[in-house]
MARKE-487543 format. One line per field, with one value per residue (C-alpha): chain; residue in one letter; y, x, z; residue number from 0. Coordinates in Angstrom, 2 decimals. Example, Ala and Ser with C-alpha at 12.3 -4.5 7.8 and 13.67 -1.06 7.14 Angstrom:
BEGIN
chaine <- [A;A]
residu <- [A;S]
north <- [-4.50;-1.06]
east <- [12.30;13.67]
up <- [7.80;7.14]
num <- [0;1]
# end
This chain:
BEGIN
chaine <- [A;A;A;A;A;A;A;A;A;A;A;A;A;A;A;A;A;A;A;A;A;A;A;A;A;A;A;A;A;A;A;A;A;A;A;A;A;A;A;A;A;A;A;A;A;A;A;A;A;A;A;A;A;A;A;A;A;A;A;A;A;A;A;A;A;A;A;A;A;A;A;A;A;A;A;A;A;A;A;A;A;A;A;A;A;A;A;A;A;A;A;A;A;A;A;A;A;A;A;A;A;A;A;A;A;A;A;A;A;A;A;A;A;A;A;A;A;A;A;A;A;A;A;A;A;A;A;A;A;A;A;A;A;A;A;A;A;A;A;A;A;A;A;A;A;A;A;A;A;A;A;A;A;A;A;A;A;A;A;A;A;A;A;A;A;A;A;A;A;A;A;A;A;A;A;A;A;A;A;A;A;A;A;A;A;A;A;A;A;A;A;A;A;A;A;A;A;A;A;A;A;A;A;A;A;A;A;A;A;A;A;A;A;A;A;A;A;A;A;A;A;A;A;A;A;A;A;A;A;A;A;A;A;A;A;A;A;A;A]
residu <- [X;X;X;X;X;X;X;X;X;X;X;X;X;X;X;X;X;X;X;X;X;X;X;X;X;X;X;X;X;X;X;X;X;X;X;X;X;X;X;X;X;X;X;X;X;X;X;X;X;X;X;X;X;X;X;X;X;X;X;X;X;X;X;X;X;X;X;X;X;X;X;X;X;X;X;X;X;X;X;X;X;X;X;X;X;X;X;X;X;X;X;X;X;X;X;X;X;X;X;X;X;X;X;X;X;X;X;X;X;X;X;X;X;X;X;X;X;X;X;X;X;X;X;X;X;X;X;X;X;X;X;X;X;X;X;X;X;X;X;X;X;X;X;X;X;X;X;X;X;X;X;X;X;X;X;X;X;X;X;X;X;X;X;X;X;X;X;X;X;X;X;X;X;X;X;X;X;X;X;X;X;X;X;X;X;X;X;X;X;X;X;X;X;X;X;X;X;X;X;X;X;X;X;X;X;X;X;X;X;X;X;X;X;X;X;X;X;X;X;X;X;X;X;X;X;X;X;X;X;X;X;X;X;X;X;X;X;X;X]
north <- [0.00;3.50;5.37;7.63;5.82;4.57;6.97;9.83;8.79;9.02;11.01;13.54;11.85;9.83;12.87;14.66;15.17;17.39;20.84;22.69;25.36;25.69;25.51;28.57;30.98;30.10;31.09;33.04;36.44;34.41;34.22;36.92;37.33;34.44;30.78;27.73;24.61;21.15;17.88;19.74;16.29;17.05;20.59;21.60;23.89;25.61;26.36;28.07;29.83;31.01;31.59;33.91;36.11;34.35;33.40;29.83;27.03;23.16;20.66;16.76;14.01;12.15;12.46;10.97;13.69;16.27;15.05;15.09;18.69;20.13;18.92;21.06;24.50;24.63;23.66;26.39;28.90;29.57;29.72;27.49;25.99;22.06;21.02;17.70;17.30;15.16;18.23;16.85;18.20;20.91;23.50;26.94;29.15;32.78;33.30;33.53;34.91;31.92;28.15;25.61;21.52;20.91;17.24;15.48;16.03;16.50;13.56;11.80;13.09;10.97;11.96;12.42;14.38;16.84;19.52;19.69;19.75;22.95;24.75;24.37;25.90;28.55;29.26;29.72;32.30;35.99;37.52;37.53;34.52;32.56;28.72;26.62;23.09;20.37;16.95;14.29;13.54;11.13;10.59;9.50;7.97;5.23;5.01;5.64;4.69;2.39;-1.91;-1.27;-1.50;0.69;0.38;2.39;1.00;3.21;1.64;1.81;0.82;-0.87;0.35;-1.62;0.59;-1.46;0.18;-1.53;0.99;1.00;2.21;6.04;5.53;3.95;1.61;1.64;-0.83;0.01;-2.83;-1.14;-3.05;-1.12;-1.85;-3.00;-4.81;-6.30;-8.29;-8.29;-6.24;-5.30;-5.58;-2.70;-2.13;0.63;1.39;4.71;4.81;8.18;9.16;10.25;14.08;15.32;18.78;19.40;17.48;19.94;23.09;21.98;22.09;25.09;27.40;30.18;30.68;31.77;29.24;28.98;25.75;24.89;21.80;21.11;20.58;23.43;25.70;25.98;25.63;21.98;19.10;15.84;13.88;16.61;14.40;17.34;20.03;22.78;24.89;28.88;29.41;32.72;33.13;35.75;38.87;38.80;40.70]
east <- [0.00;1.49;2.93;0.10;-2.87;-3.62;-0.68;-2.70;-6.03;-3.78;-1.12;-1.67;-1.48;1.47;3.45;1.84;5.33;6.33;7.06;4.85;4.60;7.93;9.23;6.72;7.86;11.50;11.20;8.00;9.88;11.53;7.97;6.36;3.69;2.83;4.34;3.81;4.33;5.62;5.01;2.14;1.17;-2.39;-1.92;-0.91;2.15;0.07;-2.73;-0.78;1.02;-2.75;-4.07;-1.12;-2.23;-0.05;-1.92;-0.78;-0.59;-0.68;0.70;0.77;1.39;-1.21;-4.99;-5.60;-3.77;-4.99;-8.97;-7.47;-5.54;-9.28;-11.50;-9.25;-8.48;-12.70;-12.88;-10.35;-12.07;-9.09;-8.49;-5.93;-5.71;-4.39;-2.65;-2.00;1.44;5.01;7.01;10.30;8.52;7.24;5.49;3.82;1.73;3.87;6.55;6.14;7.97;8.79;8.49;8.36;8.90;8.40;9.09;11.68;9.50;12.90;14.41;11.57;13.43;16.06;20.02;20.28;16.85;18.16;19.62;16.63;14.25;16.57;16.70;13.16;12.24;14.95;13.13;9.75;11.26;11.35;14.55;15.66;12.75;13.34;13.47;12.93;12.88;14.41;15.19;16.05;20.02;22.27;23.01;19.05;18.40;21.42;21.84;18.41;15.49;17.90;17.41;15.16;11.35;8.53;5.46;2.09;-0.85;-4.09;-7.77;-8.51;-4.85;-2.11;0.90;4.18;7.01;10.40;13.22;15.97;18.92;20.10;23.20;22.31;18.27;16.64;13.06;10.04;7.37;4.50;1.50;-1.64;-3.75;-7.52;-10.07;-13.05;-15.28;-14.56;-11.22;-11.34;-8.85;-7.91;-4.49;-2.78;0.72;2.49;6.16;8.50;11.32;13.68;17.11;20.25;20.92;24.19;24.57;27.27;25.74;22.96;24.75;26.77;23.44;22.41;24.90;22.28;21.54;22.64;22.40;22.25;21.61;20.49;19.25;15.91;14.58;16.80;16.51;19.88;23.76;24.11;25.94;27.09;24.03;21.14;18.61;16.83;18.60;16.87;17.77;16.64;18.25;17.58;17.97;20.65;19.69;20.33;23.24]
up <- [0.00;-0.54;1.92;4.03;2.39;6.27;8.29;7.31;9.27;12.38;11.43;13.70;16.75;16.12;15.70;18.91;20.07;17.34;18.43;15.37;17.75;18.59;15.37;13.95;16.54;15.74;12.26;11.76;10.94;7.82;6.47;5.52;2.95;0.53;1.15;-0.20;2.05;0.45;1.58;3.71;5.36;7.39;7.00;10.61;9.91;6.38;8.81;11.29;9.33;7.36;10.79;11.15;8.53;5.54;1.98;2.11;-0.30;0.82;-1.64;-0.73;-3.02;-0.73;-1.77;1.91;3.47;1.43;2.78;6.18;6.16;4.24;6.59;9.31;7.70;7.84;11.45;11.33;9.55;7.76;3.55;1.91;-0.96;-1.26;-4.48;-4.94;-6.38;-6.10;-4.64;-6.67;-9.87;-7.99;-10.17;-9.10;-11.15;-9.53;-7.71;-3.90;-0.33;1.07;0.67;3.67;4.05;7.83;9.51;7.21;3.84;2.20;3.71;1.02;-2.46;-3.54;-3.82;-7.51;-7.04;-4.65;-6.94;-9.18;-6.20;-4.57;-8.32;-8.72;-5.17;-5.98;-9.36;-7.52;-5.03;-5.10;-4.50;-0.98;-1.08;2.21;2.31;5.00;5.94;7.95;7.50;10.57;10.54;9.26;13.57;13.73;10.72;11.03;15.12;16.40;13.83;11.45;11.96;15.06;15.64;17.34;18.89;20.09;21.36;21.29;22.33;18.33;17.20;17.22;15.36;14.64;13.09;11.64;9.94;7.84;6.87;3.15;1.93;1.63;3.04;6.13;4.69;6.88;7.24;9.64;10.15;11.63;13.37;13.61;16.05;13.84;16.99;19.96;19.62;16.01;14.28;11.01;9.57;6.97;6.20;4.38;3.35;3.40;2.55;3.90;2.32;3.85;3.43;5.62;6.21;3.94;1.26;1.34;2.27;-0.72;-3.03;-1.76;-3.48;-4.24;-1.12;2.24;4.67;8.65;9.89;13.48;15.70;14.88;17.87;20.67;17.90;18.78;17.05;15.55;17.67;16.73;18.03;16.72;15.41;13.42;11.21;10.63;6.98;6.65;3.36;1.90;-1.75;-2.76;-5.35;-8.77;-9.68]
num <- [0;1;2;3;4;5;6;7;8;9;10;11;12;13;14;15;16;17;18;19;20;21;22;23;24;25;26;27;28;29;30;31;32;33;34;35;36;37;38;39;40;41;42;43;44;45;46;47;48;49;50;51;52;53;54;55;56;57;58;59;60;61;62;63;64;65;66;67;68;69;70;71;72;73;74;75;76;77;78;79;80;81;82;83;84;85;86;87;88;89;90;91;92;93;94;95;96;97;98;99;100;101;102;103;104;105;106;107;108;109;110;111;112;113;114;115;116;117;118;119;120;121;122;123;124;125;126;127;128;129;130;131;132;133;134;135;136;137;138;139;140;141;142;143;144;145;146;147;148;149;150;151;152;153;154;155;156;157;158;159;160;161;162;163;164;165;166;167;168;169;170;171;172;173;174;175;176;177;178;179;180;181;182;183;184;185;186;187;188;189;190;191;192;193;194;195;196;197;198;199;200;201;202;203;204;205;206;207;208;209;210;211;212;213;214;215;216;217;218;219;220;221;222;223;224;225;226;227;228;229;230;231;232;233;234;235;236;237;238]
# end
């Protein structure tokens, strides 16, 4: 099954622990005026940032998460609109102020995909355009999450989450086990697969820009065991 068909119905409370809030305050005078946020997931970080007073775009390359983040910017009363589109071929209609990926959407483009992905981003940014994104570290992806497995266990679910690291990318399997009625459950399974993206390869492919990097997660300098690295890449005039 592809990835988020079945993560996206409880996406949101898996990743309860992410510090959205955190993260906006950190970097909310980067992004001013019109953004566009890629690999939007359920739409948390697009509608705060709309709820802030930015025109915001949402673009997912999952249909399932696009229903999900919808059916919350009305609760929300706020206006977005949701594109559904594979952010390595991303493609705007206008240029815009900023452009976000929040929680690891980068870490989901492949190596030799990188540069296009950065050059297209740059091409869809006004000048001084800010950039910013994060993607979990080579230190988590091969010592924490890589060969080892996770587990939650919910009244309604059951999740088991397995990792197997590749030479440049850690797979993921995850088996959900829903509630349907009484002890009957139903089984669903769905791969990701994340890539490997150090620092300096991405400082590296960042070349139009000015960069400052930080820990993802002390909004802090970066250390050796950081486990998020956090990108605010500004892209430089024309001369």
């Amino acid at each position: 099954m592809s990835a988020y068909s079945i993560l996206a119905k409880y996406y949101d409370r898996l990743m309860g622990d992410f510090d959205y809030k955190g993260y906006l305050k950190f970097v909310e005078n980067d992004l001013k005026g019109e953004g566009v946020d890629l690999a939007c997931g359920s739409g948390e970080m697009t509608i705060a940032l709309a709820k802030d007073g930015r025109k915001m775009t949402g673009i997912d390359i999952s249909d399932e998460m696009l229903n999900v983040a919808t059916v919350k910017a009305k609760k929300e009363g706020v206006d977005v609109k949701w594109i559904r589109q594979d952010v390595s071929m991303l493609e705007l209609s206008h240029k815009v102020d900023f452009i976000t990926c929040v929680c690891d959407g980068v870490n989901y483009i492949e190596k030799s995909q990188l540069k296009d992905f950065f050059d297209r981003v740059k091409g869809y940014l006004k000048d001084d355009g800010k950039f910013v994104f994060d993607v979990s570290s080579k230190y988590k992806l091969t010592q924490i999450l890589a060969d080892n497995l996770f587990c939650e266990d919910y009244d309604d679910v059951t999740y088991i989450w397995s990792n197997t690291l590749g030479e440049d990318y850690v797979d993921m399997d995850l088996d959900f086990f829903e509630k349907i009625q009484g002890d009957t459950y139903k089984r669903i399974g769905e791969s990701h697969r994340q890539y490997i993206h150090t620092q300096k390869d991405v400082e590296e492919l960042l070349s139009d820009f000015d960069v400052k990097v930080y820990d993802g997660e002390t909004y802090s300098s970066v250390k050796p065991k950081s486990k998020r690295l956090l990108f605010v890449a500004t892209k430089r005039n024309k001369e």
